[in-house]
N, C-alpha and C positions, 0 to 999 in steps of 0.2 A: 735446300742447298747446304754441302756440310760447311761449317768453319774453320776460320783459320788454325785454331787453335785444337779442333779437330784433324786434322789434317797434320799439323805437325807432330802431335800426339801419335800417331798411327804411325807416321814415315819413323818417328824413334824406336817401334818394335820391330826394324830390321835389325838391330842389333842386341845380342844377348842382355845388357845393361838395360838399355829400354825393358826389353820385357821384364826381367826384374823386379828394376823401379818401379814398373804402374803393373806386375803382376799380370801382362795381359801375351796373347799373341794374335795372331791374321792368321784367318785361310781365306782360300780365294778357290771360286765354282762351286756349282751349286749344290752336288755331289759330295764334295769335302766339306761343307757348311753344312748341308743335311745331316749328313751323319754322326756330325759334332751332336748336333743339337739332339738327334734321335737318340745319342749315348749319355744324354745329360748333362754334357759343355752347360754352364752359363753368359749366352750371349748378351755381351752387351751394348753392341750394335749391331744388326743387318744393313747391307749396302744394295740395292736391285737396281740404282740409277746408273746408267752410264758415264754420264758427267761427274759423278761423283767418284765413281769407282775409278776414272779413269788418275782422277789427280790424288790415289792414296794406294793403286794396284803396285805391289813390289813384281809385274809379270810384264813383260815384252811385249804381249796379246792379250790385255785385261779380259777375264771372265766376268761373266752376268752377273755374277754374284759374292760380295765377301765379306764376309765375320768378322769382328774383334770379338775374343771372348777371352772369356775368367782363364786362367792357371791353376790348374789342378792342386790340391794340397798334396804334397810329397805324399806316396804311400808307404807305410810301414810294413807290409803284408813279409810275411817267411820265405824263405826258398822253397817253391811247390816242389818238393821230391820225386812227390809221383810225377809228374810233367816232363815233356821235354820242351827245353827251355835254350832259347839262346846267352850268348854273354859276347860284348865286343868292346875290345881291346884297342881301343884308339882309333877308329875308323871317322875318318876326318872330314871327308866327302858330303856334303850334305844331299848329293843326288843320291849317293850310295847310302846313305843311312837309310833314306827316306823308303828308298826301293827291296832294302832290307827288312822293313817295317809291314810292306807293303806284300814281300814272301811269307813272313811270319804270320803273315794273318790269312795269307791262302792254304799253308800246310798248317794251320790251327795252331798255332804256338803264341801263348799269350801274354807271355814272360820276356823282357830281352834286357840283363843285364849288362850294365855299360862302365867303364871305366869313365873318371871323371876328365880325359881329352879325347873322351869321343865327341862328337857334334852335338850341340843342343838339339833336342827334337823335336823343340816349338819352332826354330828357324822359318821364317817360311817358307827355304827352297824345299825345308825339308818334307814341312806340311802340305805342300803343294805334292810333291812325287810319290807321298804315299797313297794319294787319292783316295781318301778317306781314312784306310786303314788305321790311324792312328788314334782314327776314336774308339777302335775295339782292341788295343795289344801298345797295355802298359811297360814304359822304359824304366828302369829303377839305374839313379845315378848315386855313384859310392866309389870306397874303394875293394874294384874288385879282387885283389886279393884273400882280405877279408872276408870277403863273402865264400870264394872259396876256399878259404883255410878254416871256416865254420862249417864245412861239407862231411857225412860220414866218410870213414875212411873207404870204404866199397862205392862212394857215390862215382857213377861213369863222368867221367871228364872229356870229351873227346874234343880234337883238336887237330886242324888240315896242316901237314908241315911237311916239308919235302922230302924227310926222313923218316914218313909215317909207311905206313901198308898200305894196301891196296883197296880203297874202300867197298869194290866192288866183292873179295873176296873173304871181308869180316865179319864175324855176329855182331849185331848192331840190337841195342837195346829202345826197349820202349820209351824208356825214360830217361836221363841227363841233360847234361849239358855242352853245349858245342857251342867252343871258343871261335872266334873268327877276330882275325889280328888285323894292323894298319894295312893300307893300301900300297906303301913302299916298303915298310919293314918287320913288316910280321907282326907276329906277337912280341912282347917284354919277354927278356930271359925270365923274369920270377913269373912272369904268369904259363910262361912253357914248361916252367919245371914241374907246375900243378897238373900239367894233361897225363892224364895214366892210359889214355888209348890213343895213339896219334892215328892218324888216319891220312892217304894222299890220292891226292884225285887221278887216274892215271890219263896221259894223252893217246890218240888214235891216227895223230897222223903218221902219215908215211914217209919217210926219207930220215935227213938229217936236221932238216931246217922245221923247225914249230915256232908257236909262241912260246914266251917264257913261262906265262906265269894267266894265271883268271883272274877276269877283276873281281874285286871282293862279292859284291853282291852277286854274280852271274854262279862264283863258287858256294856262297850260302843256299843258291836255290837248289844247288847240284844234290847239296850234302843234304837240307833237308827233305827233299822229293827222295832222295833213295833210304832214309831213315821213314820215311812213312809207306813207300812201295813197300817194306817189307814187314810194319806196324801190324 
């Protein structure tokens, strides 16, 4: 039976400070736990019991199964050049982080730099929606600026803005980087001043009346499915 002290321990990693503090985060199903652990996570609890999982599950419908493990040590690794890499500029959503995390690792991108008011990515609405993905496609948090103002001057910068081109009708390179901005307000002026390829998704409906706008993730998958159809 877990304890109290257990249990209270666990419910404080739903917020960023908890995890911090005790360095730890939760995933939940069996799926996202396996693949923690099959990528080298340090578990330092498994949960299989029902009863147990039921009074420390952060989930509406507890899963079979859930992890508290270690926190990665921050990674120092460089800007992969040759890569294409994402970068997200305040994306706040924890289902949309998650599910962004979760694109990145179907069109192989293993890189996603993050501005420091993006979401945490140990969350674990976040760790849940990636289903799994998160143990193979490291997030690096900083400030991205920085990161791209250390880029060659030729490195592609691309970026979806509604005063971009037509992304259907551009050369698209193998490699860079593709910005994807907040949920309501886009990217930051200094980080749009960085994009030296804008790019915009065009619409197909018919008439007058469309939607405004993609939600963030539904347009990452857009942008990187047509940057690898043509890889």
């Amino acid at each position: 039976m877990i304890s109290k002290n257990k249990i209270k321990l666990i419910r404080s990693l739903e917020t960023k400070k908890g995890r911090e503090k005790h360095q730890l985060f939760v995933a939940e199903g069996h799926k996202v736990v396996a693949d923690l652990v099959a990528a080298g996570y340090h578990a330092e609890d498994i949960f299989d019991e029902e009863d147990d999982i039921k009074k420390v599950s952060f989930l509406q419908h507890p899963q079979a199964k859930l992890g508290v493990f270690r926190l990665p040590e921050p990674d120092k690794v460089l800007l992969p050049t040759n890569d294409l890499v994402l970068a997200l500029d305040g994306v706040q959503d924890p289902g949309n982080l998650g599910t962004i995390i979760r694109i990145a690792d179907w069109f192989g991108i293993k890189h996603i730099f993050c501005s420091m008011e993006t979401a945490d990515c140990w969350n674990p609405k976040v760790v849940q929606a990636t289903m799994g993905s998160i143990a193979r496609v490291k997030l690096h948090y900083g400030d991205l600026k920085a990161v791209l103002n250390a880029l060659p001057d030729d490195y592609p910068v691309y970026g979806t803005l509604l005063d971009g081109d037509d992304i259907y009708k551009q050369s698209l390179t193998a490699h860079g980087m593709i910005i994807m901005g907040n949920e309501g307000k886009g990217m930051t002026e200094e980080i749009r001043k960085c994009v030296n390829r804008k790019l915009f998704i065009p619409h197909f409906a018919s008439g007058e009346s469309h939607a405004e706008s993609l939600n963030v993730a539904i347009a990452t998958a857009i942008v990187c499915s047509e940057f690898r159809r043509r890889g």
